[in-house]
C-alpha positions as a Python dict, from the first residue, in 0.01 Angstrom:
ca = {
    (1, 'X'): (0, 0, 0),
    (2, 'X'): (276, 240, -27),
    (3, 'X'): (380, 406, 303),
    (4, 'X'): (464, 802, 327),
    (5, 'X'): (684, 886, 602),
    (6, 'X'): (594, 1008, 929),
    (7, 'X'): (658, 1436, 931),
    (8, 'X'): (930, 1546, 1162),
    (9, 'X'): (872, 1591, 1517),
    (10, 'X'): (816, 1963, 1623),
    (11, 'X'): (983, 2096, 1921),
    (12, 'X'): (774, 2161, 2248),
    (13, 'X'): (734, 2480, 2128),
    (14, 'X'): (606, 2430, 1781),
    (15, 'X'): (383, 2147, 1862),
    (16, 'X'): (169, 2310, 2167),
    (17, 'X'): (101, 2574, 1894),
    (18, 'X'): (25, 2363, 1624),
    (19, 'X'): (-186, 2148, 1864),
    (20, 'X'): (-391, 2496, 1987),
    (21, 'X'): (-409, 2665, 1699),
    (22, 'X'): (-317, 2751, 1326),
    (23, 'X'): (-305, 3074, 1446),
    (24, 'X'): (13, 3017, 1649),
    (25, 'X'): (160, 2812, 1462),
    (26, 'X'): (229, 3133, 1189),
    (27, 'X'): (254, 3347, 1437),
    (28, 'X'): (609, 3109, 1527),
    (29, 'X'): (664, 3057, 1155),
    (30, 'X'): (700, 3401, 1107),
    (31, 'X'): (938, 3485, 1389),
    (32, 'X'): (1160, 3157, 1282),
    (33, 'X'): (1165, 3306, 961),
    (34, 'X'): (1226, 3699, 1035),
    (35, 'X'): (1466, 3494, 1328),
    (36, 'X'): (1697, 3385, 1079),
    (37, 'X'): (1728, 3649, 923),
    (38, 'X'): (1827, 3892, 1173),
    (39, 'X'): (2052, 3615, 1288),
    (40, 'X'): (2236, 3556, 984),
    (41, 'X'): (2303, 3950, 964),
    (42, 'X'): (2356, 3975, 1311),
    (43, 'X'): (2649, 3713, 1243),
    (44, 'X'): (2838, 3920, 937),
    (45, 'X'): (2853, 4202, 1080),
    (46, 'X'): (2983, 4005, 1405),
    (47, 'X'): (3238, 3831, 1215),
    (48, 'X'): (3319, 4158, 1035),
    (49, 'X'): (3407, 4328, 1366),
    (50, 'X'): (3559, 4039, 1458),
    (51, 'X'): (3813, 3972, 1152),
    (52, 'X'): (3925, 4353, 1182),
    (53, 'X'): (3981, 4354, 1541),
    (54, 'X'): (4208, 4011, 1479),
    (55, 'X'): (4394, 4194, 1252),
    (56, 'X'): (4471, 4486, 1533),
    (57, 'X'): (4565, 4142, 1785),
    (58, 'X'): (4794, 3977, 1570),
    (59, 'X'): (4916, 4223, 1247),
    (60, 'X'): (5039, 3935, 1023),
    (61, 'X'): (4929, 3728, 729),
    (62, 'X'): (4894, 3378, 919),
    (63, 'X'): (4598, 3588, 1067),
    (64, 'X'): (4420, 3523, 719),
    (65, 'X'): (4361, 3146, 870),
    (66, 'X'): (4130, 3308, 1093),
    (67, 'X'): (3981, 3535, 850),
    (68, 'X'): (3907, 3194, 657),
    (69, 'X'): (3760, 3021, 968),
    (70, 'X'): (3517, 3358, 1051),
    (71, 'X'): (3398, 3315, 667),
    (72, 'X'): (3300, 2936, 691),
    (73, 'X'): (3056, 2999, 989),
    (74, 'X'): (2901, 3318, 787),
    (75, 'X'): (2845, 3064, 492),
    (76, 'X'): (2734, 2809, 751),
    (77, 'X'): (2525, 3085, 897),
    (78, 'X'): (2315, 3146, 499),
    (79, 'X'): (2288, 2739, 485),
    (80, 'X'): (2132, 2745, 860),
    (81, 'X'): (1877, 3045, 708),
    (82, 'X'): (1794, 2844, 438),
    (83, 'X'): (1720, 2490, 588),
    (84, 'X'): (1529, 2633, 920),
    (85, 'X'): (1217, 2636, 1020),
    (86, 'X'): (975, 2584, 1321),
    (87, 'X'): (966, 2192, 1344),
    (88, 'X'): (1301, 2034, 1402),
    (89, 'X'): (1517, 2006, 1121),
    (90, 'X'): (1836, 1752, 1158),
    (91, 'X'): (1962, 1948, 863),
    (92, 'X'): (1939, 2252, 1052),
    (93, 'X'): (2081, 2097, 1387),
    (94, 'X'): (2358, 1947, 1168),
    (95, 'X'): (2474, 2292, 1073),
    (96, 'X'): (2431, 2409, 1414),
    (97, 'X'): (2652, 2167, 1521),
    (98, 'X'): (2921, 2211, 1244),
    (99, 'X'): (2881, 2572, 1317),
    (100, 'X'): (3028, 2517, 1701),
    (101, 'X'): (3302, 2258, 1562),
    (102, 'X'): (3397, 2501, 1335),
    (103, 'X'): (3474, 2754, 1619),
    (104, 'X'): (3649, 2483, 1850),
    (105, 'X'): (3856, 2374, 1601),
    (106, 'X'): (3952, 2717, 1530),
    (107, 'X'): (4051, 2797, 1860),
    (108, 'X'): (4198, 2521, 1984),
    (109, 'X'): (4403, 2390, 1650),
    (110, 'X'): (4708, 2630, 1641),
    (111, 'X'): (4767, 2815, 1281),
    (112, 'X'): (4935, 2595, 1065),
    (113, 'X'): (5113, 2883, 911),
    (114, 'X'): (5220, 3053, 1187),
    (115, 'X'): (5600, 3026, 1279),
    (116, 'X'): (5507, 3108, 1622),
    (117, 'X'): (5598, 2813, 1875),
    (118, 'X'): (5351, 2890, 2163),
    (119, 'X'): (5268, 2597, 2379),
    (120, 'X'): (4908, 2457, 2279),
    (121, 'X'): (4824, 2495, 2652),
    (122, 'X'): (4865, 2901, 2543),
    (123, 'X'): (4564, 2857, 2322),
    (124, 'X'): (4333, 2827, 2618),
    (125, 'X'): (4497, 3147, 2771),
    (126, 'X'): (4368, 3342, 2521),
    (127, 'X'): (4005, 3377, 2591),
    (128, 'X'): (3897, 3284, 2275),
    (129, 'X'): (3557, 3071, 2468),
    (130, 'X'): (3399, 3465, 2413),
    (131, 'X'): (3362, 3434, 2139),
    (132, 'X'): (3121, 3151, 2127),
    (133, 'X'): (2883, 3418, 2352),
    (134, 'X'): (2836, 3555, 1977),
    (135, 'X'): (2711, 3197, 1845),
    (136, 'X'): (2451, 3164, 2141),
    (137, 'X'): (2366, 3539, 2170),
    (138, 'X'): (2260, 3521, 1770),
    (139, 'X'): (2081, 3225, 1842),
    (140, 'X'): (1819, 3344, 2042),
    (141, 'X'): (1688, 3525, 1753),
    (142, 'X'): (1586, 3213, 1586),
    (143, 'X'): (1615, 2943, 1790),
    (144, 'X'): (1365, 2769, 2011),
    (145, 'X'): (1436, 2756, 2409),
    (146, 'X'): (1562, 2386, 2326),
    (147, 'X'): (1771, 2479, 2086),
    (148, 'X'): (1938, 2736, 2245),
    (149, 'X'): (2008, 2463, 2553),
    (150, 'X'): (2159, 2252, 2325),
    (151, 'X'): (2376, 2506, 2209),
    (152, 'X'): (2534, 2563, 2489),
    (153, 'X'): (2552, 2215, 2578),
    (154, 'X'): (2733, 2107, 2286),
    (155, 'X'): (2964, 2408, 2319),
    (156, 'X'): (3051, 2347, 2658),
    (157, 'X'): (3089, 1970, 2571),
    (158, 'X'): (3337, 1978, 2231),
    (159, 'X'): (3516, 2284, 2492),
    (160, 'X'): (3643, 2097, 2756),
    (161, 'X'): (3608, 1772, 2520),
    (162, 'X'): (3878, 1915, 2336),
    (163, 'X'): (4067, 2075, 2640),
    (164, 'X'): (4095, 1735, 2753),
    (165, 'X'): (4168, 1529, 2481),
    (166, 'X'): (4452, 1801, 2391),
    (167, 'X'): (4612, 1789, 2810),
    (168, 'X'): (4610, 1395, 2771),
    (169, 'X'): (4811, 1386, 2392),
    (170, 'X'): (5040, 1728, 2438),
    (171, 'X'): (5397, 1642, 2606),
    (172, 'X'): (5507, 1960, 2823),
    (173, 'X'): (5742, 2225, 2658),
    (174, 'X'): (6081, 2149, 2846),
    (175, 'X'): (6201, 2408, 3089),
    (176, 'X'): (5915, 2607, 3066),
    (177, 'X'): (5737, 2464, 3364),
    (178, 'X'): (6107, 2454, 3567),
    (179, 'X'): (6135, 2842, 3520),
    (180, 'X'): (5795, 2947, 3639),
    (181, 'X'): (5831, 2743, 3922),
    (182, 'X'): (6160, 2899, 4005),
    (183, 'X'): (6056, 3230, 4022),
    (184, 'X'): (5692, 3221, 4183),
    (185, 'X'): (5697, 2850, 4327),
    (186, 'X'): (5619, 2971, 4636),
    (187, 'X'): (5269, 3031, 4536),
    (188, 'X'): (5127, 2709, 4363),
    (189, 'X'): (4795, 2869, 4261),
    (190, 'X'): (4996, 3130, 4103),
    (191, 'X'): (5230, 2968, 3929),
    (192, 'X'): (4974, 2691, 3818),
    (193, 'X'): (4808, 3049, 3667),
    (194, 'X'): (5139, 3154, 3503),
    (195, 'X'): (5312, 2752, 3374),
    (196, 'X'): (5303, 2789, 3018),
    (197, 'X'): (5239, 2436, 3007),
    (198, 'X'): (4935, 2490, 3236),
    (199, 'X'): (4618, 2423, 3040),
    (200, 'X'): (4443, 2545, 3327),
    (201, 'X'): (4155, 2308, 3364),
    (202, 'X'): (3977, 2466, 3681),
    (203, 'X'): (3960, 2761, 3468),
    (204, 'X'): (3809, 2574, 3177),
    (205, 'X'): (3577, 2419, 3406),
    (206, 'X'): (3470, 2785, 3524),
    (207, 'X'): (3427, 2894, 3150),
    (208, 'X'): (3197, 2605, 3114),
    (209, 'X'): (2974, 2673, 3410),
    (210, 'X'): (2938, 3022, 3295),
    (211, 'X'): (2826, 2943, 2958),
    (212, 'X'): (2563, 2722, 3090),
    (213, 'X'): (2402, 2957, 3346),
    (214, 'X'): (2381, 3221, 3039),
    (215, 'X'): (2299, 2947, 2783),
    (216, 'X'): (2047, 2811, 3058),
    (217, 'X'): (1896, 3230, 3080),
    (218, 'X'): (1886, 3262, 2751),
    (219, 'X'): (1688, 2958, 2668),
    (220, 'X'): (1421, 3082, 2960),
    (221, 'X'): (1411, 3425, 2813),
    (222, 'X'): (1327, 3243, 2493),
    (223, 'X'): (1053, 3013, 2611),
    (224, 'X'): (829, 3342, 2796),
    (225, 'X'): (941, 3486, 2406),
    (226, 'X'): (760, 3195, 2261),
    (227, 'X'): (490, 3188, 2538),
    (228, 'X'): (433, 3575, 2417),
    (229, 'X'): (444, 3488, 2070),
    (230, 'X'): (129, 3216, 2141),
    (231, 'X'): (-48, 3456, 2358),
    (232, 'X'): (-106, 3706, 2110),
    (233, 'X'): (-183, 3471, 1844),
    (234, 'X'): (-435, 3357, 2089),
    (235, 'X'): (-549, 3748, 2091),
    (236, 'X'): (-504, 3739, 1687),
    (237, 'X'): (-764, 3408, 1648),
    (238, 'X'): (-982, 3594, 1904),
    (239, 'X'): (-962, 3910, 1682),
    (240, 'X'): (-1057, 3694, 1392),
    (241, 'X'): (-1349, 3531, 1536),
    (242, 'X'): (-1478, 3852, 1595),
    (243, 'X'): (-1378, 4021, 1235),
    (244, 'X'): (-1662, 3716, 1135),
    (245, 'X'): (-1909, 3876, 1332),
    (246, 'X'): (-1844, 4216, 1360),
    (247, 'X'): (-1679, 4518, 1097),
    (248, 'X'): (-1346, 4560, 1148),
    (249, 'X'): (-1376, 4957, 1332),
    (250, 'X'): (-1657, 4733, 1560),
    (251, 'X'): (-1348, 4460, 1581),
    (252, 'X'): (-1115, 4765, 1684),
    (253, 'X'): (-1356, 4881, 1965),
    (254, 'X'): (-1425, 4620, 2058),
    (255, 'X'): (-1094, 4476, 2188),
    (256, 'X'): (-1013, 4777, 2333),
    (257, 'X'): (-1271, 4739, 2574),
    (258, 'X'): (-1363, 4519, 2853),
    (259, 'X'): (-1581, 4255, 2823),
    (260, 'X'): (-1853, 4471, 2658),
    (261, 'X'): (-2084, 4174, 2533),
    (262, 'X'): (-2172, 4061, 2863),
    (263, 'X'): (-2382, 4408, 2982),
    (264, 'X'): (-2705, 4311, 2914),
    (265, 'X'): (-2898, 4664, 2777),
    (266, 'X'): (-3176, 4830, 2624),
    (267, 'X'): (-3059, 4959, 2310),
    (268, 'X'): (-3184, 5111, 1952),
    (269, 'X'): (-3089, 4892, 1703),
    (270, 'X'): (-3127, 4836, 1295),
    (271, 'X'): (-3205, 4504, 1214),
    (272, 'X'): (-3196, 4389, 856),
    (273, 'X'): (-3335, 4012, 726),
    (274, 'X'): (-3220, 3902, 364),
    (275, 'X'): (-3364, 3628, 171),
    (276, 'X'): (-3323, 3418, -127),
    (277, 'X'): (-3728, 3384, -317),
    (278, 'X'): (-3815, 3104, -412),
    (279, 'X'): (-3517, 2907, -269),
    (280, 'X'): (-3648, 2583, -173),
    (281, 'X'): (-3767, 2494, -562),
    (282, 'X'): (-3430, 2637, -666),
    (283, 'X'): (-3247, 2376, -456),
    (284, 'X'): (-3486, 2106, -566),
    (285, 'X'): (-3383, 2121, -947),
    (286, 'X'): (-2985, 2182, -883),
    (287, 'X'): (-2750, 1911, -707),
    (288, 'X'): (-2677, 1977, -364),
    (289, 'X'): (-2286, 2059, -428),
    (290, 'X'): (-2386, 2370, -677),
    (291, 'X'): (-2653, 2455, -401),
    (292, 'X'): (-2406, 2482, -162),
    (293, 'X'): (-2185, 2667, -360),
    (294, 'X'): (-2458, 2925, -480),
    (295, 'X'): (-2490, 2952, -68),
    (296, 'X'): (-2118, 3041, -53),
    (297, 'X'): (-2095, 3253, -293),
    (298, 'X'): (-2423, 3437, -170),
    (299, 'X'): (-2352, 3470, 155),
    (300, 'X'): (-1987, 3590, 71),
    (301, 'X'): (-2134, 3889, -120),
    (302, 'X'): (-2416, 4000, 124),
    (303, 'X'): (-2176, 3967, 424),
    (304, 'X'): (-1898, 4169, 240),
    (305, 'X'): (-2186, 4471, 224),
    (306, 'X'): (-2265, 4429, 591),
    (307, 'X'): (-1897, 4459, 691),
    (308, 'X'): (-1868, 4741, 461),
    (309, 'X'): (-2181, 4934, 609),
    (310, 'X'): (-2080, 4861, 957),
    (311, 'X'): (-2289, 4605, 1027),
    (312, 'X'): (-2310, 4322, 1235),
    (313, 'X'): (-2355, 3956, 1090),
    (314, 'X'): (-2563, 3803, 1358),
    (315, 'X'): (-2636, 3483, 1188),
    (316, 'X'): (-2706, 3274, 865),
    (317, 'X'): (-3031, 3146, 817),
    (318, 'X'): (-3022, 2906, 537),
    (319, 'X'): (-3084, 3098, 247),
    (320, 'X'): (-3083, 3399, 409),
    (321, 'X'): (-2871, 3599, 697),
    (322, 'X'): (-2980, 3812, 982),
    (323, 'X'): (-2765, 4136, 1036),
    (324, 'X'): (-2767, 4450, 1295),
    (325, 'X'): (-2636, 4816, 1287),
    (326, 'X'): (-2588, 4928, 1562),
    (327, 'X'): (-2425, 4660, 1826),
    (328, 'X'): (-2276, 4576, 2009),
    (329, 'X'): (-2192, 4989, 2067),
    (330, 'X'): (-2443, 5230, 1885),
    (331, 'X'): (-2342, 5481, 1579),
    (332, 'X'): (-2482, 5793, 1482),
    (333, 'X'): (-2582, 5655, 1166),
    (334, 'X'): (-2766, 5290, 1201),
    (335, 'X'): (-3029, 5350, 1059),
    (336, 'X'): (-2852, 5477, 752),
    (337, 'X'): (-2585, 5218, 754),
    (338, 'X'): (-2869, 4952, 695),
    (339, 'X'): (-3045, 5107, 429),
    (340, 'X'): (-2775, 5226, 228),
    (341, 'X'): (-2636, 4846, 323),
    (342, 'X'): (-2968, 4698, 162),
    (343, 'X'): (-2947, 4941, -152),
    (344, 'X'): (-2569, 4828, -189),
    (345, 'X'): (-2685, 4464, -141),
    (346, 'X'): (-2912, 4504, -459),
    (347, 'X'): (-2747, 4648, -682),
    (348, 'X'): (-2446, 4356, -588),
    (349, 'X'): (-2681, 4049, -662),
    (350, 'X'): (-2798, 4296, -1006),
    (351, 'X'): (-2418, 4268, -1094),
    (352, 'X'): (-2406, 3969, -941),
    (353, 'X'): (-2708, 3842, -1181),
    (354, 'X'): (-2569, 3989, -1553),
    (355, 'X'): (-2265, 3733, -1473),
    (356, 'X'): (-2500, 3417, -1380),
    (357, 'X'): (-2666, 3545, -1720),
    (358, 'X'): (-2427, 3533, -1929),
    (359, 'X'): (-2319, 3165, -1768),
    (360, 'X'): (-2669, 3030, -1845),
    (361, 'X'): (-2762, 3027, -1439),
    (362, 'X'): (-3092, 3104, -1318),
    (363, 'X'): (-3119, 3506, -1140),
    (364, 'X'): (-3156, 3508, -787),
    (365, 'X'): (-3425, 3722, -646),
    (366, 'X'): (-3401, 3803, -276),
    (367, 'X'): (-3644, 4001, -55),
    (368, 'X'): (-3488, 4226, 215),
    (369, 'X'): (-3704, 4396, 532),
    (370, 'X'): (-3535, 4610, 770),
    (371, 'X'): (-3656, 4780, 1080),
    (372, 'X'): (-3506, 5008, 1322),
    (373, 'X'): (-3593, 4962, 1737),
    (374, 'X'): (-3577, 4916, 2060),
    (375, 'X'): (-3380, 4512, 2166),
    (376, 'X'): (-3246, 4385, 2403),
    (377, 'X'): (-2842, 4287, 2377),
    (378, 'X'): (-2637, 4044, 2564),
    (379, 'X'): (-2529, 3673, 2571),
    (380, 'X'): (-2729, 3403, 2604),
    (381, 'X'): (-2668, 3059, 2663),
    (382, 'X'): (-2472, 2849, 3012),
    (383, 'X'): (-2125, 2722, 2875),
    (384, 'X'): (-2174, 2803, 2546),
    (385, 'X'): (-2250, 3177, 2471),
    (386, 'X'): (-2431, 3333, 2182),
    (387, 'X'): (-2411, 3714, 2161),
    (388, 'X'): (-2798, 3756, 2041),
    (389, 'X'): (-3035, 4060, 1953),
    (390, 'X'): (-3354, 3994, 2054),
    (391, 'X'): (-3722, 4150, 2086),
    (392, 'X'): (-4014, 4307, 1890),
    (393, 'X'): (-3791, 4462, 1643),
    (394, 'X'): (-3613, 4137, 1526),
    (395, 'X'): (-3956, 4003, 1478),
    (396, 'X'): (-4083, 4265, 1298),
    (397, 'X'): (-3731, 4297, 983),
    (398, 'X'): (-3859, 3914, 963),
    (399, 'X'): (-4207, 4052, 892),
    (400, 'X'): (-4087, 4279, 642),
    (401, 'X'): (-3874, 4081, 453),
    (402, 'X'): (-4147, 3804, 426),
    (403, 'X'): (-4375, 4066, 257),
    (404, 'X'): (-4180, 4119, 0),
    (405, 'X'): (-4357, 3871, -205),
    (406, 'X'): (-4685, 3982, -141),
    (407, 'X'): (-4578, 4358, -228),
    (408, 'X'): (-4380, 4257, -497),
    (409, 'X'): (-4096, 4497, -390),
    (410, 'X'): (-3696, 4421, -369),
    (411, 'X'): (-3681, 4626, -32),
    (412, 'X'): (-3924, 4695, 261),
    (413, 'X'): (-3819, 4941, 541),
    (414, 'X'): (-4035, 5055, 815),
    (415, 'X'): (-4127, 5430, 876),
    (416, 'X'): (-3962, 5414, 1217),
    (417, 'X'): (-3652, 5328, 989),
    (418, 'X'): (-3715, 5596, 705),
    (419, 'X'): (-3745, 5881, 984),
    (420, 'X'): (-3476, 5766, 1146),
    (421, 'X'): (-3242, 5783, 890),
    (422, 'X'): (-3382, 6117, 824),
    (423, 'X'): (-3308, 6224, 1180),
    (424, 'X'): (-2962, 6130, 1142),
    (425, 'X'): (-2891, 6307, 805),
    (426, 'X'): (-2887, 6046, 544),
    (427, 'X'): (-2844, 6064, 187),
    (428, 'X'): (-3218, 6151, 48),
    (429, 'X'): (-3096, 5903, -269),
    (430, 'X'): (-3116, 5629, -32),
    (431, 'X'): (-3497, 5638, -13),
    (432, 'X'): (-3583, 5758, -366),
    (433, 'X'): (-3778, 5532, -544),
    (434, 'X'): (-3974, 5371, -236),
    (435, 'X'): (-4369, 5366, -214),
    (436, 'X'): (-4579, 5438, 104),
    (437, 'X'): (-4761, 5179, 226),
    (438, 'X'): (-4998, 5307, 508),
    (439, 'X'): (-5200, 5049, 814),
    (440, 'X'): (-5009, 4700, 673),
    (441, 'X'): (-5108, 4413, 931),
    (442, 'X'): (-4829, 4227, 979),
    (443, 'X'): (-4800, 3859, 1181),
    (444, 'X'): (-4818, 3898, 1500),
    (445, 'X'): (-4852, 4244, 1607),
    (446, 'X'): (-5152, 4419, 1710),
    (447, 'X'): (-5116, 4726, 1568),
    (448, 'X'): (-5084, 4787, 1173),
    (449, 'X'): (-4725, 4969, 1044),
    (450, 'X'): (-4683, 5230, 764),
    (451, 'X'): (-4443, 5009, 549),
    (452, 'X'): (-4235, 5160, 196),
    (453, 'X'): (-4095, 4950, -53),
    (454, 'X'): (-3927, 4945, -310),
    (455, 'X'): (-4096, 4749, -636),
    (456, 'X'): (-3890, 4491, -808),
    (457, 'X'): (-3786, 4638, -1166),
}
């Protein structure tokens, strides 16, 4: 059996995510990516600055060198952008680490076409170590907290690597040392400061410690970055749980606010049942993969007209769903919201039906009762909670959407529903067509209901 490699590790960072939740894991994707990019631009127009303020330093053509070595980390930079990403990448470590030889060497080699004869040890007097603070600053924009560690590990590392391996091979400028020594040699510490052949190795050392305390800052600024990042991903998948529940303006209130679900209240609610007639002999003649597809594809269209009427999905009942209007926070226009919801759902499966038509598929018919009330709101359940609706009202929309097949009609409201979408305005188009049905016994109530419906066509 062939073998497919393992997939790269991901850094602490990227793996807690991925381990927690998709969500996350894009959330870091996307500031990788956006990262790089700012970090790549942040670079040119570092090295930029940088190659014209050389030019002010040291006026002469050997400063070209230097212009060369600023334009190999900028195209070292585009290859980092185009290799990175949130798991670790030795590609993309590679580069990082090419990036930081590529500024030690340029430091520390003198210009090979300068005439000038400075003492290597003069190289270090400079304070060219800044400009590695660019390097590590522009890392932080893309970098994981690890990453930005090793950064200024490896910096500080190939530094005083370099710094040493350069004090043990150079032989001391002659004279140099002699002269210094003769004019301030009363004060070691300051003539150690001013020996051209000095390469100064406390002061190395210091450089070094400094660049690790910042590196070390930077790196914990990025973790609580990445920490944020997850967070609100976290809020995001929370967001998106509900946007399967609720309408998005519900979805908007509804994390603006406090823990709303939990207040258990009275409240005046629209509930609407929808189901597929004639379902179960349906199922019986298809296979069960095109069943559950017909489901999908159902369910998919009647939720997309609750969402759009500002409705609630509360849940899916087989061949069927159960939706409010009205919770968890009441509008001025439930009442209408369902019915115009249950007119929109029709004419949907009618369009809906002219394409299964024309693909030699069997019409759905469906039977819809809705019923506007008094229930009772709140969670239910011990360690796992259920937002439910519950009371007479639920269990009267179920009684009205089963009599659809005795009435014959597509649609069955109650009168409580009808006047109250009178009350609140509604569009008198919404109820045209729908016949009054006085004193209809229904299941389990004790007192009969006006009913209208509307007759199947």
């Amino acid at each position: 059996m062939e073998k497919t490699a393992p997939p790269p590790p991901l850094d602490s960072d990227a793996a807690l995510a991925s381990q927690e939740t998709p969500y996350a894991l894009d959330a870091l994707t996307e500031h990788k990516r956006n990262g790089l990019e700012l970090a790549v631009r942040a670079r040119w127009i570092a090295m930029a600055i940088t190659a014209v303020f050389l030019v002010y330093i040291n006026p002469q053509w050997d400063v070209l060198y230097y212009h060369f070595i600023l334009a190999l980390i900028c195209i070292n930079g585009w290859f980092i952008r185009r290799v990175g990403r949130v798991g670790q990448s030795r590609m993309e470590l590679l580069l990082i680490y090419i990036d930081l030889a590529i500024m030690t060497f340029g430091m520390v080699v003198p210009n090979p076409f300068s005439d000038n004869s400075t003492p290597l040890p003069m190289q270090y007097r400079f304070d060219n170590f800044l400009y590695f603070f660019i390097i590590l600053a522009a890392g932080t924009l893309a970098y994981s907290w690890r990453t930005v560690m090793a950064i200024g590990v490896w910096t500080v590392t190939m530094w005083l690597v370099a710094a040493l391996i350069a004090w043990w091979l150079t032989d001391p400028v002659p004279g140099l040392t002699e002269g210094v020594m003769a004019v301030v040699g009363y004060d070691p510490i300051m003539a150690e400061f001013m020996d051209p052949n000095s390469f100064g190795l406390q002061l190395r050392l210091q450089e070094a410690v400094v660049f690790l305390i910042v590196a070390a800052t930077l790196a914990a600024s990025s973790r609580r970055f990445y920490i944020l990042i997850q967070n609100n991903a976290g809020l995001e998948r929370e967001r998106a749980n509900l946007s399967r529940y609720f309408s998005p303006n519900v979805v908007s209130q509804l994390s603006q606010n406090d823990e709303p679900l939990k207040q258990v209240r009275r409240q005046d609610v629209a509930v609407m049942f929808i189901d597929i007639i004639g379902f179960t002999k349906l199922a019986a003649e298809q296979d069960a993969y095109h069943v559950i597809q017909l489901l999908q594809e159902f369910h998919g269209r009647m939720e997309t007209e609750v969402f759009r009427h500002d409705g609630t999905l509360d849940k899916y009942l087989g061949d069927g769903l159960m939706a409010t209007f009205g919770t968890p926070v009441a509008g001025a226009r439930d009442a209408t919201n369902a019915l115009a919801c249950a007119r929109s759902m029709q004419l949907t499966l009618e369009r809906w039906n002219t394409d299964r038509r024309r693909a030699g598929e069997q019409e759905i018919e469906v039977g819809i009762g809705v019923h506007f009330g008094e229930t009772v709101l709140g969670d239910i359940g011990a360690n796992r909670l259920e937002y439910a609706v519950i009371g007479n009202t639920v269990n009267v929309a179920a009684r009205l959407e089963e009599r659809t097949r005795r009435l014959g009609a597509q649609i069955i409201i109650s009168d409580a529903l009808l006047q109250r979408a009178r009350e609140e305005g509604g569009d008198p188009d919404l109820w045209e067509g729908f016949v009054g049905h006085p004193d209809q016994e229904l299941r389990g109530l004790n007192q009969p209901l006006s009913l209208w419906a509307l007759p199947r066509v």
